[in-house]
C-alpha positions in Angstrom: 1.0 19.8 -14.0 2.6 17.6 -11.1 1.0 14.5 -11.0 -0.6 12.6 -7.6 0.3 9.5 -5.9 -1.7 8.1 -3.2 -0.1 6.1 -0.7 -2.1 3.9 1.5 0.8 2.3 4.4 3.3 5.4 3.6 5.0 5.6 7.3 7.7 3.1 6.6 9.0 0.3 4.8 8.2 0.0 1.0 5.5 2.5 1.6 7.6 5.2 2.8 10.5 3.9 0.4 7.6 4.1 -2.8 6.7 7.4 -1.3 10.4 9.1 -1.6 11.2 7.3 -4.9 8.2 8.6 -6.3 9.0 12.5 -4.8 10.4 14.2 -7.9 7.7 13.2 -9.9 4.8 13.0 -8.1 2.7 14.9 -5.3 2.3 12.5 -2.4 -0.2 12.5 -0.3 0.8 10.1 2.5 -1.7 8.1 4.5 -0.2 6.1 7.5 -1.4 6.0 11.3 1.9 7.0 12.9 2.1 11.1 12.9 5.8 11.4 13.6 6.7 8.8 10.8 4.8 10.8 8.3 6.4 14.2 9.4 9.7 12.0 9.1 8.9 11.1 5.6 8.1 14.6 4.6 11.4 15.8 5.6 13.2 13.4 3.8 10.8 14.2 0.5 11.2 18.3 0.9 15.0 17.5 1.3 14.9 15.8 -2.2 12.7 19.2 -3.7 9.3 17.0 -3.3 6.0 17.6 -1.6 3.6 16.0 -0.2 0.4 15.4 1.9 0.5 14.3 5.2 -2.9 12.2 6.3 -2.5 10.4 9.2 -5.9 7.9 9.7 -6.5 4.9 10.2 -7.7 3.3 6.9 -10.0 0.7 8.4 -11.8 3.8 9.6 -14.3 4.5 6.4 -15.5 8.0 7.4 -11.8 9.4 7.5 -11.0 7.6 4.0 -14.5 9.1 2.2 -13.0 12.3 3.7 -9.4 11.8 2.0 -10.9 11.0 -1.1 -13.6 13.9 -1.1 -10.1 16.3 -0.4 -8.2 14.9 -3.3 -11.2 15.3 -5.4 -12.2 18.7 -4.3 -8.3 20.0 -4.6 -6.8 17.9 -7.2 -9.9 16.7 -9.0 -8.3 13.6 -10.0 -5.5 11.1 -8.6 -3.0 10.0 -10.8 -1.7 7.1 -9.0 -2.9 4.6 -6.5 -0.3 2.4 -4.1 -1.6 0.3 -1.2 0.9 -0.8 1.0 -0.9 -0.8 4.2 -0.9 -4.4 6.2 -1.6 -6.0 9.7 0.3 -8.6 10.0 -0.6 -10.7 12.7 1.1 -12.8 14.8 2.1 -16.4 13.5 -0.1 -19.5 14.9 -1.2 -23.1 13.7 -4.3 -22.7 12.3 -6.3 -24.3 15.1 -5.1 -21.4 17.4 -5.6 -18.4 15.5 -6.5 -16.2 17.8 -9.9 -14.5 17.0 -9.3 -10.7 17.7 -6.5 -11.0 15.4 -7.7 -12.5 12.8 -10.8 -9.9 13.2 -7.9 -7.3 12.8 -6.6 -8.9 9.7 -9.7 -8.9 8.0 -10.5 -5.7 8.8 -7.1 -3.9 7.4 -6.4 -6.1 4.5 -9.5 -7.1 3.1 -12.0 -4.6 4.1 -10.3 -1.4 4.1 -8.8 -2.3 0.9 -12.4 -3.1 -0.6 -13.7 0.3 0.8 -10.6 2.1 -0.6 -11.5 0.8 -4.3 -14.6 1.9 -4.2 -13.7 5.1 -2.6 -10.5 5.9 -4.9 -11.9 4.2 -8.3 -13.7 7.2 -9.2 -10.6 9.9 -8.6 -8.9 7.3 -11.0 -11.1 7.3 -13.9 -10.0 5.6 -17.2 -6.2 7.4 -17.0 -5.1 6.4 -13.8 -2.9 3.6 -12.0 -3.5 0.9 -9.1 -0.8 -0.9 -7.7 -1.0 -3.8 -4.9 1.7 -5.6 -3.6 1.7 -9.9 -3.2 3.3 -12.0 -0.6 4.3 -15.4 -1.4 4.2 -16.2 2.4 0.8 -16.3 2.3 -0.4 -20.0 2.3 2.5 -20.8 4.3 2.4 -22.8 7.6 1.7 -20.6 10.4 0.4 -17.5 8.4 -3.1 -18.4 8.7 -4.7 -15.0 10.0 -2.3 -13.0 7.6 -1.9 -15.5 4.7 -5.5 -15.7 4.3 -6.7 -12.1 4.5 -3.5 -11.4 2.2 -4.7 -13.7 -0.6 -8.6 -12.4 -0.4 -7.1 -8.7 -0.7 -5.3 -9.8 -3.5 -8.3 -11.6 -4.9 -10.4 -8.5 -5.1 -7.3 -7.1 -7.0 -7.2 -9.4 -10.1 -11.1 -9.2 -10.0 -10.4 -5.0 -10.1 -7.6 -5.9 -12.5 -9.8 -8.2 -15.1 -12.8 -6.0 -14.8 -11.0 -2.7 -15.8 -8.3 -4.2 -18.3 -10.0 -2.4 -21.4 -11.6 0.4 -19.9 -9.1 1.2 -17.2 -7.9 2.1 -14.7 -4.8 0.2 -15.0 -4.3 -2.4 -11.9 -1.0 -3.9 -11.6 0.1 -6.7 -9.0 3.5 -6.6 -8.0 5.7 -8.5 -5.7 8.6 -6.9 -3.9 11.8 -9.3 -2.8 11.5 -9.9 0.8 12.8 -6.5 2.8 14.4 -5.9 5.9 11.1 -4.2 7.3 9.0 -3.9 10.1 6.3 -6.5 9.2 8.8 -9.3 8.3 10.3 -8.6 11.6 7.4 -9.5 12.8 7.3 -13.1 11.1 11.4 -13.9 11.1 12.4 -12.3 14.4 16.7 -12.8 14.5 16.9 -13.3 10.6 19.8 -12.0 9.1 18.7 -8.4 7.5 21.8 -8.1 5.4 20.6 -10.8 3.3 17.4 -8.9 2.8 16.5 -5.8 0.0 16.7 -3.0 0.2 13.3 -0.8 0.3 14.7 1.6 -1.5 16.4 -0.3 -4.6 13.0 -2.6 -4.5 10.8 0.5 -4.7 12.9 2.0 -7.8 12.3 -1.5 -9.2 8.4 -1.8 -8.8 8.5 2.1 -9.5 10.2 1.4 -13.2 7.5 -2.2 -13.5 4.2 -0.1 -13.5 5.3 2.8 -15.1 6.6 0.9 -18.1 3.4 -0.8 -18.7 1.7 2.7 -18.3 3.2 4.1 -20.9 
């Protein structure tokens, strides 16, 4: 039986790149708020013998995420597999001058979407399955107030998901990708130089090979 990966943030970047590294494997059911992304990503997952689910929502929205769930449960039962890669990253400012609509944004993608997802997705995971969050060592760092903050509190309620279920499972791994030439870095280093950076696609076959070697 093909096994099911959830992907929370699956449009582009490490998302999309987890997505089509975990193709031959794996069912994905894509969730990301850009419709022709998604449709992008499917293309490039049929052209590879994959399939997936497209569901494009918005995941601070908790009505459409109690419906995803309720549709993996009523057609799949259970989900194997649990990645959340979506983000806001917010414009950098001293912390004096974080503006407030922002950082009501951040909080409301990274922290409490993320806490309504667990809740929601917990129980298609049962004992068997696998979580996976991703860290950002910018968080903390000057400037990354509105992001760095929310970032760390989502990460928080991981390790408290990740200590809580470490004998009776599901399994909750923290991992931290190299830093990526992708949209939300662009965001923080606008005119870096994006040779220097990973690739999404070498870092996703690398996180890919971390959690399912301690899943085994």
């Amino acid at each position: 039986m093909t096994q099911t990966a959830l992907i929370t943030g699956a449009s582009r970047g490490l998302g999309a790149a987890l997505a089509e590294a975990l193709a031959p494997t794996h069912h994905i059911i894509a969730v990301g708020r850009t419709v022709g992304a998604l449709e992008a990503l499917d293309d490039r997952i049929q052209a590879k013998g994959g399939s997936a689910t497209l569901a494009p929502m918005d995941v601070t929205t908790p009505a459409a995420m109690a419906t995803l769930c309720r549709g993996i449960h009523d057609r799949w039962g259970t989900l194997d597999l649990w990645l959340h890669t979506a983000v806001h990253a917010a414009p950098l400012a001293p912390a004096p001058h974080i503006d407030a609509k922002d950082f009501e944004k951040s909080v409301a993608v990274n922290v409490t979407a993320t806490a309504t997802l667990i809740t929601y997705v917990a129980p298609l995971l049962g004992a068997a399955g696998q979580a996976v969050f991703f860290d950002d060592p910018a968080a903390g760092a000057r400037f990354f107030g509105s992001y760095g903050a929310t970032k760390a509190a989502q990460i928080a309620l991981a390790r408290s998901w990740q200590a809580e279920t470490a004998r009776i499972g599901p399994q909750v791994h923290i991992l931290t990708p190299a830093p990526m030439p992708t949209a939300t870095r662009a965001r923080f280093y606008p005119g870096e130089d994006r040779a220097a950076l990973a690739d999404p696609q070498s870092q996703a076959a690398r996180l890919c090979a971390e959690f399912e070697k301690s899943g085994q």
